[in-house]
N, C-alpha and C positions, 0 to 999 in steps of 0.2 A: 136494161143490160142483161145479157142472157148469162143466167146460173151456172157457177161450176161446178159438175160433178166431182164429187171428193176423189175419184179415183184417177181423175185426169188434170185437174188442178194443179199442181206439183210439178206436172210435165208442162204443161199450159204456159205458168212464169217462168221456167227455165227458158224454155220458148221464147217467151217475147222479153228476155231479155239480152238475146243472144247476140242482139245488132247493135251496134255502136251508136245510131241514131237514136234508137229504142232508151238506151242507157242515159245518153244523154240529154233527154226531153227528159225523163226521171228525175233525172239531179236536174236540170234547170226549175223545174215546178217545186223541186225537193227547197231548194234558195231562195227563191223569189215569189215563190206564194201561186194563186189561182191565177193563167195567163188564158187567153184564146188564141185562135186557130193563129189568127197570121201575128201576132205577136211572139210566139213560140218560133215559128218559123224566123220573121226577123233577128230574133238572139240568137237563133242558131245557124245565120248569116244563110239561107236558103231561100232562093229565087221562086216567088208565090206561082210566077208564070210559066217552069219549069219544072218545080218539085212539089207540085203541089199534091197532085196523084197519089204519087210515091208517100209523101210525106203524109196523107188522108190513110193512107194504108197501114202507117206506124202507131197512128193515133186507134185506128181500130185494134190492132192486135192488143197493146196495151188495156184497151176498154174490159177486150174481152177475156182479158187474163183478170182483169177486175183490180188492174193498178191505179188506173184512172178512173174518174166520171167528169161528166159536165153539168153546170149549173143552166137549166132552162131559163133563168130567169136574166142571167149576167151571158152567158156564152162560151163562161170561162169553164176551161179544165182546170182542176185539183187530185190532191193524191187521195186518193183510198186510205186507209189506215194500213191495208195491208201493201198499199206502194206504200208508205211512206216507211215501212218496215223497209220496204224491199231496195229503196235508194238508200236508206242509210248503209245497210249490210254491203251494198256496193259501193261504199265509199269506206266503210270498215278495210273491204277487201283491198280499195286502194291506198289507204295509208300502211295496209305493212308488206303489200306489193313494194310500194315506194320505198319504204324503211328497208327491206332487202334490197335492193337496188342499189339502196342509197343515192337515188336521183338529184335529189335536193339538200347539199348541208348547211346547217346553218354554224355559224359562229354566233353564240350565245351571250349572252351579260354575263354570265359566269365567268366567259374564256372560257369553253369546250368547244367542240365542235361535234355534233350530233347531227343523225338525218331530221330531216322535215317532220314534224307531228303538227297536226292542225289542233289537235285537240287540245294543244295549250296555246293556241291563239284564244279557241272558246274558254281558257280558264283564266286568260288576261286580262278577257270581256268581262266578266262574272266579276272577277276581285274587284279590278282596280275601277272598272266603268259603272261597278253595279247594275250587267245590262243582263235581260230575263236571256236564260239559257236558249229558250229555243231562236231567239232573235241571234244571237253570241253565235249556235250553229251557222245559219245561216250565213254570216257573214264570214265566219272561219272557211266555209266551203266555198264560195264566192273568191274571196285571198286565196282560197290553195289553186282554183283554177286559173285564177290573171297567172299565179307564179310559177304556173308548167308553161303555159305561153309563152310568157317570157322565156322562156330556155337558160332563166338565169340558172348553174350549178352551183353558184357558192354563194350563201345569203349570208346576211346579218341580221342578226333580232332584231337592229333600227330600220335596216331597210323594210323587213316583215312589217313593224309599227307603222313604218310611213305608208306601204300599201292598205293597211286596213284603215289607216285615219282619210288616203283619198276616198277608199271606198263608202267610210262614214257619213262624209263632205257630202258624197255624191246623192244619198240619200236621205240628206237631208237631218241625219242625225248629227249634228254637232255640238248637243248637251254631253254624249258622248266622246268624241273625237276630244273637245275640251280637256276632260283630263284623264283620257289613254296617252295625251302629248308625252315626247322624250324632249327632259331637260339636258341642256347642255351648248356650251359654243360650237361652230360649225371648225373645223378641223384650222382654215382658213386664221379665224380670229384667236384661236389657241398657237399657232406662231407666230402671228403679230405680238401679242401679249410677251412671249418669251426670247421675241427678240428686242422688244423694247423697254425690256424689264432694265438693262441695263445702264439706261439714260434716267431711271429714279434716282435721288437722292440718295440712298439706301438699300442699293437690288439685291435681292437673295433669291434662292429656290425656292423657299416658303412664300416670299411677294407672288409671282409666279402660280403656287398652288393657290393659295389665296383671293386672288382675282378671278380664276379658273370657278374658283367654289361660289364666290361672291354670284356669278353669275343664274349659276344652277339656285341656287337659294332664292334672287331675286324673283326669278320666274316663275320656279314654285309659290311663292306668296302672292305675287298675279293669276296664275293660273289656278290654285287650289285652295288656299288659303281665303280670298278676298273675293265678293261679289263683283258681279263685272260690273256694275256701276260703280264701284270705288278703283277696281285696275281702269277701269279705261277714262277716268277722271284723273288718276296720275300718267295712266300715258299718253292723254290728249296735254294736259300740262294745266289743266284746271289746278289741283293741288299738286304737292309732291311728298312722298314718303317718305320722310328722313332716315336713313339708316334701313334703307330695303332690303338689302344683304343678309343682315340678323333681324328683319323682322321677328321673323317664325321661333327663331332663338335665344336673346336676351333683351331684359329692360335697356334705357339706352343709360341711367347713371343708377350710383347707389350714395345714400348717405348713412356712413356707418356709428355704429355704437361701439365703440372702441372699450366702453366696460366691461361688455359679454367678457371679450375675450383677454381680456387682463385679470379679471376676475372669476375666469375656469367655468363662466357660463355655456358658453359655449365650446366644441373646439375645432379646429379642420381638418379637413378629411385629405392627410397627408400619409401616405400607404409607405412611401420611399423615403423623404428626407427626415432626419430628425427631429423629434417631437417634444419639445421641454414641457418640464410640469409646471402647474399656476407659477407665473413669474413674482420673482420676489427682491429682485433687483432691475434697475435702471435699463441694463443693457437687454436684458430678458426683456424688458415690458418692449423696448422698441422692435426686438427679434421678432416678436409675437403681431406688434403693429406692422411690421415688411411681410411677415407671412400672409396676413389676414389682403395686405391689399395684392401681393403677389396669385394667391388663390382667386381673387375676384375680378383679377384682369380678365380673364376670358368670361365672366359672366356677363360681363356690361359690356353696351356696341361704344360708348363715346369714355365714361370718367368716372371716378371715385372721389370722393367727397370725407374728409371727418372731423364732422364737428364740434368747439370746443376742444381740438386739439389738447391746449395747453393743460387745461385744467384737470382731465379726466387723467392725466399723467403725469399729475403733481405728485400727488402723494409718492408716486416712487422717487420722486426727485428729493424726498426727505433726508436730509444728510449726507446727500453727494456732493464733492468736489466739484465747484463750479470748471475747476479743468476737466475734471473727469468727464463731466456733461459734454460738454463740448467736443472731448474726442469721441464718446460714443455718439453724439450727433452726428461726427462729420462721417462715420463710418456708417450709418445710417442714411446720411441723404445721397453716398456716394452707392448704398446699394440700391437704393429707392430706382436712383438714376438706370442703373447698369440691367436692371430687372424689366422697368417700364420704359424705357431710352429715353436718355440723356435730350434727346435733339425737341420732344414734341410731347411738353408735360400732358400727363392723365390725369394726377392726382390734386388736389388741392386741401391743404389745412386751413380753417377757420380758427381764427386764435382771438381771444378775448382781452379787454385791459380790464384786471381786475373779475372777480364772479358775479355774475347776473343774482339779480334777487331769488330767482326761481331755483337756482342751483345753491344758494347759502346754504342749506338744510339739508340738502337729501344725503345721506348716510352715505360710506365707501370705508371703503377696509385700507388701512396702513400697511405698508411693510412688515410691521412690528406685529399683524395682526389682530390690533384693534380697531375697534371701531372710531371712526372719527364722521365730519361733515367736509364738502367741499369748500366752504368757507376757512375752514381750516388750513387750507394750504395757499392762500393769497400769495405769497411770499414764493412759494417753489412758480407758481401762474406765471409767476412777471419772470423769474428766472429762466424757467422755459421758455417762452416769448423771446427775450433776449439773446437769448446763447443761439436758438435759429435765427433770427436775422442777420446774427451776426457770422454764423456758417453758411445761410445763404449768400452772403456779399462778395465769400470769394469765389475761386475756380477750382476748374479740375488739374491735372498735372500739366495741361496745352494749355493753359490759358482758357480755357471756354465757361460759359456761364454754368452754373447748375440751375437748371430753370424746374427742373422736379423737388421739392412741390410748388405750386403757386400759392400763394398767401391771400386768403379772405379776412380783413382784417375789422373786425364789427366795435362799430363806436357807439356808445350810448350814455347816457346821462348819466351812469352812474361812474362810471368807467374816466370820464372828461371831469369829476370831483380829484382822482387822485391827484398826489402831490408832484406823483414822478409823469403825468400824460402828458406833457408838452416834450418832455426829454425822450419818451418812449418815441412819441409821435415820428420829431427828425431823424432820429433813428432808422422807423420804419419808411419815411419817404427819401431818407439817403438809401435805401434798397430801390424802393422804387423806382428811384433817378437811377441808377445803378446798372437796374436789369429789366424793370420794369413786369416783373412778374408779381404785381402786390395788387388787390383790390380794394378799396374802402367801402364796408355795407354800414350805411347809414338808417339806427335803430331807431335815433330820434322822431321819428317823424310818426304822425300817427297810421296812417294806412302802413305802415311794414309789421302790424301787431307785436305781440311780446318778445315773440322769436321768429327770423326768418333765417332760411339757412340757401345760400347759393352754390353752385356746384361749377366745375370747369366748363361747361357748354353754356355755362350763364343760366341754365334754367333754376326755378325758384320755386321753395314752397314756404309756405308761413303757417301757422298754428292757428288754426282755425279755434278750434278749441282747448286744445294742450301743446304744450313748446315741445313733447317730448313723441307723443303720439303722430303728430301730425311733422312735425321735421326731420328726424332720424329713425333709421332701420326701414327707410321707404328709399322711393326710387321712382325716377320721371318715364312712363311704359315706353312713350316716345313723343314723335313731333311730326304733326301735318301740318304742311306749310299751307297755306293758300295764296293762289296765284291775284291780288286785286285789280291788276290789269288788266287781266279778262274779264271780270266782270265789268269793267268800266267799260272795255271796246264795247260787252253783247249791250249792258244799258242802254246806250248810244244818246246819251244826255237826259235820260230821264230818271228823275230821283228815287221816285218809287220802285222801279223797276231794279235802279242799282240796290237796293235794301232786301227786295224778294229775295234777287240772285244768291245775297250775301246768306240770307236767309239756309238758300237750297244748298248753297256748298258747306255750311257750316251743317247740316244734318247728315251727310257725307261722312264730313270730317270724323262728324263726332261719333258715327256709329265703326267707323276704321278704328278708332280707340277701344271702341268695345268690344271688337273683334278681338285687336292687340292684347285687352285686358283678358278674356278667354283663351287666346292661347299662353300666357307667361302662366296662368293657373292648371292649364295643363302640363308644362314644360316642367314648373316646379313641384305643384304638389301630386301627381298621376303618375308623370314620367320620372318625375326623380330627375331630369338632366342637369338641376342646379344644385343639389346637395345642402350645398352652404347656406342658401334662402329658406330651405323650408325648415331648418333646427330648430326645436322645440325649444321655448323660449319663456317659461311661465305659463305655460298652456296656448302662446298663438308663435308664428313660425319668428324668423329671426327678420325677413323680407316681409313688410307689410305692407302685401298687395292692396288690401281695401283702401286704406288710405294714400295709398303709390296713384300720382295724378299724370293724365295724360295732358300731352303738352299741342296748344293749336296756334302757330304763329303767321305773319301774314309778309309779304312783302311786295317792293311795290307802289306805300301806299302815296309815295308824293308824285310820281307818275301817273297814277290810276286819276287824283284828284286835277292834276294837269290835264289831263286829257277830256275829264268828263264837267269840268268849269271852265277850262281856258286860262286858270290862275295858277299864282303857287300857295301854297300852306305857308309859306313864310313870311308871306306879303298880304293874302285876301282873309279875312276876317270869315267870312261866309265859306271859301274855301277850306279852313282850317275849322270849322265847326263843323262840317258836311264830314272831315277828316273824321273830328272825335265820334262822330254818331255813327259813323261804321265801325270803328275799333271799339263801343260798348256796346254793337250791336254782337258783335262777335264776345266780349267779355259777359256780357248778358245770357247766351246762348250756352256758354263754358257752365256758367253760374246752373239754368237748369238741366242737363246732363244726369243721366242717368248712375253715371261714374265722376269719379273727380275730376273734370276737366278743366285744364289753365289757360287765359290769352297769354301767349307771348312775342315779343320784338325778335325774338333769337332765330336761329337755325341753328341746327346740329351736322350741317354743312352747306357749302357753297350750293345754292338752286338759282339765284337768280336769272343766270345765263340758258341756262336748261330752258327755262322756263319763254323766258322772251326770246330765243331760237323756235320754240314749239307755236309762239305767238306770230312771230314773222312765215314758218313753214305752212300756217291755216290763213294768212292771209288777212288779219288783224291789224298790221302793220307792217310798213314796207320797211325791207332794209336800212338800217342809217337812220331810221326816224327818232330811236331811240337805241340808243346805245350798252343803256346798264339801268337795270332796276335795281332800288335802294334797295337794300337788306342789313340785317341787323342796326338799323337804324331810322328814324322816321325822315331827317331828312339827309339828302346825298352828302357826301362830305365834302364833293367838288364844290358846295356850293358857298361862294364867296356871301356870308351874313355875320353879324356879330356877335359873338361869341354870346354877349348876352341875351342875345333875341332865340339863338340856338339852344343857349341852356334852357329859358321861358320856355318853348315849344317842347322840346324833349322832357320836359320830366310832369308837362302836363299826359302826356302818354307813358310815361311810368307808372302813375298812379294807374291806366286801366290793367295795363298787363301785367299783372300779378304772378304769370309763369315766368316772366323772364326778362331781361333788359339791360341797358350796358349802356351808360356813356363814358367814350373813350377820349381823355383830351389828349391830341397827337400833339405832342407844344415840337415845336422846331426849336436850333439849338441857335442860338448858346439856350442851351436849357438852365431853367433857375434852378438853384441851388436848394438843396434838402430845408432848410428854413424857410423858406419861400413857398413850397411846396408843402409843408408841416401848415402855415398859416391859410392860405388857401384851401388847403382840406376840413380846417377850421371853420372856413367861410362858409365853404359849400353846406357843411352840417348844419350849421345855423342859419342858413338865409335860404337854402333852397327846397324843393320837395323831393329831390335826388334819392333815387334808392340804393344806386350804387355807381361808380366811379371809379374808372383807372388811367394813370397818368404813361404815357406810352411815349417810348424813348428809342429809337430804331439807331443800332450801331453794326460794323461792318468786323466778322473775325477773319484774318488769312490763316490759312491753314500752312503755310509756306511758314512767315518768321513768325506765328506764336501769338499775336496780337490784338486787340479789339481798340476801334478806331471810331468814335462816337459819330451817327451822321449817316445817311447812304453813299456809299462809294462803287466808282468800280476799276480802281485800282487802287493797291492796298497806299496811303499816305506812308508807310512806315518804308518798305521796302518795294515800290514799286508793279508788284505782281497783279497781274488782273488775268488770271486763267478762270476757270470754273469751281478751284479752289476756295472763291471767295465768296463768306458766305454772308446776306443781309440776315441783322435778327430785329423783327419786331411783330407787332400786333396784327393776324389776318382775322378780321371778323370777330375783333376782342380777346382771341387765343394766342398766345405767344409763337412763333415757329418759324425757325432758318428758311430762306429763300431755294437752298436745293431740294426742299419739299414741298412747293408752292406749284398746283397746277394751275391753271391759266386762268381759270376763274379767279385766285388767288393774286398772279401776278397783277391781274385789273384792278382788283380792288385795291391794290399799294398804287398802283401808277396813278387814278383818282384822287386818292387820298387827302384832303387838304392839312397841312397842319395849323394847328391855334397860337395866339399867343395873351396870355396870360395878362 
């Protein structure tokens, strides 16, 4: 390359950059790196059998201005150091050319509008992509050129994003493009949403915002959050993420310690309403218990939990008017309702007959502020107990149920000694019968250990080692379902292969929980976004993550075993053992886990239609072949078998899934009577392996005269009404909830539904 004189130099580049061609072969080498002769020409759309000359002539002056050289080895031109000066300065030149102009505005994510700068394309590279600066140029100058082209005048920052993500695409970078993505619905499904907001049960502007948000959230924990072997294992429909929405955000339950905060251990972090000091009276301790769970509604995706209700708020019930209790109950359960709504309980108390052996001893403070023991207040335990059943059995000022809270009601050997248990007992299954928002946790049995505590989504923990460590001030992270019908279809009848498969998606599962468990530790104790979780607590927070278990449930699996024997579970011996040795393959797998992981029967929502939709859309099974997969239960409920051949099967899968479970007896009416039901609950304790049980009673409210009308209807028996007024209330998938809040997966599972008879 011939040398340039220092004193001619200066004029030389001015020179050859004076021609638009010149300029432009510059910036193209400047983007896209060392090209040759006729590839240069091709991008810059000129004819090799026409411009060639000419265009031989460009490449010289440049040479010799010493912008370029060529590689003898490849063919390829590259820039100089001092072209690569020389194209950037002219592309300096042209962004505040253009910024004068103002050729290009953009409307920003701020809302501003501003001209064109590329140079915060290259710093959206850099942040959000973590992509090397000079690569970020490059494509920032690439995006500025497509969007003069275009002759588009008025941009959007999404449009800018979506041209640099095709450009990513196009080059093959799409580690990239991955998460420069813009979350959000396309404008389309954001007025679908709010015009159909109004055919919910319960439409509001927050519904509305809400969905909107759900979405943006979801994607984020697909796209940023989670490896794409666990996103596209939930969006192929292999597993499913429960609660995807607030992955990134909350645990899905809490099981609270309602001492902290009656005992001024802890307090909440309430800036605006009123703040009482250590409560010292009855209606105080309850203000304090509606604060604590009103606070912790937005922390949890699904329910709140507190257990041993009765007892830990005995001692204030020391010397109160049993009327007294009662009213300040009922003003209680009516705030509980009005706070967390009335229609679709969250909350659940576990209450006790009688104090567990492990709680005799341990010290509490009186009223009076002495010391005393929990055993101490036997007496106020059954009083409490009683005075809410019997504020849960009536209504609100319409007539409607108060289903907040729902009752976990734990039976144990010591508790079935007292004198008043059987009186207590009809009591509690005259609620039952009632309203049906009661559950029986059955302690007798040996696998439920000293203490288990169950929460409103059914999920479970037990005390591994301490009743108190391992069951309360914890919380379930969440719940990967697994899809077992997919494994069954890829198996395609061979046993081994189904057990691998089981194998692969259960390492899956388990490493999304570990994810899960990493971000709640960031959310709470880094970010601070939970406050309330991480209160110092005796030196560890008030939320204890370590022992907080993540939940792995499967559904399914009397299909999957259908399909891959030819049998049913209900009927084949070999079937129903093939059955057990995949549900301890997966409770095995829980067991070694890095983190606390649970099998369990539950879901913390309706998947199974999702799921076998995604199974029919791949081609696994045709349309109609299969209707509905079983969930929250091992076997379907349509299906016509003996109650006790049902109970036998079901509670031999009790015992494996230690996160979670539920058998639901839906009895049809004339339903038996609260004695009948007190005896039977009797039964079940003693004769079966049942961990837990609830009796479900489905009755019909008009909202027109006032009424509830025992039974499914769909005109009201009292006063003839059958508008949309009328509302079914019974058990979806073990959860209590009025039919105007039932989506379709919902409405299936009641039209299914078989009921029992006793």
């Amino acid at each position: 390359m011939k040398k340039l004189r220092k004193e001619d130099s200066l004029e030389s580049v001015l020179s050859s950059i004076s021609n638009k061609i010149r300029i432009e072969i510059l910036k193209l080498i400047n983007r896209e790196g060392p090209l040759s002769f006729t590839e240069i020409m091709e991008k810059l759309q000129m004819d090799p059998k026409i411009h060639a000359g000419k265009f031989g002539y460009h490449l010289k002056m440049l040479n010799e201005a010493g912008l370029i050289a060529s590689d003898e080895s490849t063919g390829k031109y590259y820039l100089t150091s001092l072209g690569q000066e020389v194209s950037n300065f002219i592309y300096n030149i042209e962004d505040f050319v253009n910024k004068k102009k103002s050729e290009m505005l953009v409307r920003t994510s701020s809302l501003t509008i501003e001209p064109f700068d590329r140079k915060k394309i290259v710093e959206a590279l850099v942040r959000e992509a973590n992509m090397p600066r000079r690569l970020a140029d490059s494509i920032s100058k690439e995006a500025e050129e497509r969007l003069k082209k275009s002759q588009i005048k008025y941009l959007t920052a999404a449009l800018i994003r979506e041209f640099v993500n095709a450009i990513l695409l196009e080059k093959g970078l799409e580690e990239y493009r991955h998460v420069l993505t813009r979350l959000g619905q396309p404008v389309y499904d954001v007025t679908i949403t709010i015009k159909n907001t109004a055919k919910l049960g319960d439409p509001s502007p927050e519904i509305i915002h809400s969905i909107a948000g759900n979405s943006v959230l979801e994607e984020y924990m697909l796209l940023k959050v989670l490896p794409r072997t666990i996103a596209d294992a939930h969006l192929c429909g292999m597993i499913h993420l429960n609660n995807a929405n607030y992955w990134v955000l909350r645990p899905a339950n809490i099981f609270h310690d309602i001492r902290l905060i009656l005992n001024d251990k802890i307090s909440i972090n309430d800036f605006v309403l009123p703040y009482p000091n250590k409560p010292i009276t009855f209606k105080e301790a309850l203000f304090m218990v509606n604060a604590l769970l009103k606070q912790t509604m937005s922390y949890v995706s699904v329910a709140q939990s507190i257990p041993f209700f009765n007892i830990f708020l005995a001692p204030f019930a020391k010397g109160v008017d049993e009327k007294e209790i009662k009213k300040l109950f009922r003003e209680f359960i009516f705030n509980l309702n009005l706070i967390l709504g009335c229609h679709i309980p969250k909350v659940s108390f576990e209450l006790e007959f009688g104090i567990p052996d492990f709680l005799e001893n341990v010290k509490c403070i009186g009223v009076d502020g002495k010391q005393y023991t929990y055993g101490d207040f036997f007496d106020e335990s059954i009083r409490i107990y009683n005075i809410l059943i019997e504020v849960l059995s009536e209504t609100d000022g319409i007539s409607k149920p108060l289903l907040n809270p729902a009752l976990f009601i734990k039976i144990r050997k010591k508790g079935k000694l007292l004198d008043k248990f059987y009186e207590i007992l009809v009591r509690t299954c005259q609620l039952a019968r009632k309203w049906g928002n009661v559950y029986f946790i059955n302690q007798e049995i040996p696998w439920q250990t000293e203490n288990v505590s169950y929460n409103l989504d059914l999920s479970r923990v037990d005390s591994i080692s301490n009743w108190e460590y391992d069951t309360i001030r914890v919380g379930v992270l969440d719940n990967v379902t697994i899809n077992l019908p997919r494994i069954a279809y890829e198996a395609k009848g061979d046993d081994e292969r189904l057990k691998e498969k089981l194998y692969e998606i259960m390492e899956i599962a388990i490493e999304a929980l570990n994810i899960k468990k990493q971000v709640m530790e960031e959310m709470i104790f880094i970010d601070g976004i939970i406050p309330l979780f991480k209160k110092n607590v005796n030196g560890s927070s008030y939320f204890r993550l370590k022992t907080s278990p993540g939940i792995i449930s499967y559904v399914g699996l009397f299909e999957a075993l259908k399909y891959h024997t030819g049998n049913s579970i209900s009927e084949d011996n070999s079937a129903l053992k093939l059955a057990k040795d995949l549900i301890s393959i997966i409770a095995d797998c829980c067991s070694k886990a890095s983190i606390r992981v649970l099998p369990s029967s539950m879901v913390s929502e309706p998947v199974s239609k999702r799921l076998l939709n995604l199974d029919i859309k791949y081609g696994y099974i045709k349309p109609k072949d299969i209707l509905y997969y079983t969930e929250c239960s091992n076997l379907p409920l349509y299906l016509a078998i003996e109650l006790k051949t049902r109970l036998k099967i079901e509670e031999e899968f009790q015992k494996l899934t230690k996160g979670g479970h539920l058998f639901d007896f839906r009895l049809e009416e004339p339903f038996p009577t609260e004695e009948v039901l007190a005896n039977y609950t009797k039964r079940i304790i003693e004769t079966t392996q049942l961990g837990i049980f609830t009796f479900t009673r489905s009755y019909t409210y008009c909202w027109k005269c006032k009424t509830i009308s025992y039974g499914t209807h769909i005109r009201c028996p009292n006063c003839g009404y059958d508008g949309d007024k009328l509302a079914v209330y019974t058990k979806v998938y073990g959860r209590n909830k009025p039919s105007i809040f039932w989506n379709q997966e919902e409405k299936d599972f009641i039209a299914i539904s078989k009921s029992f008879i006793l």
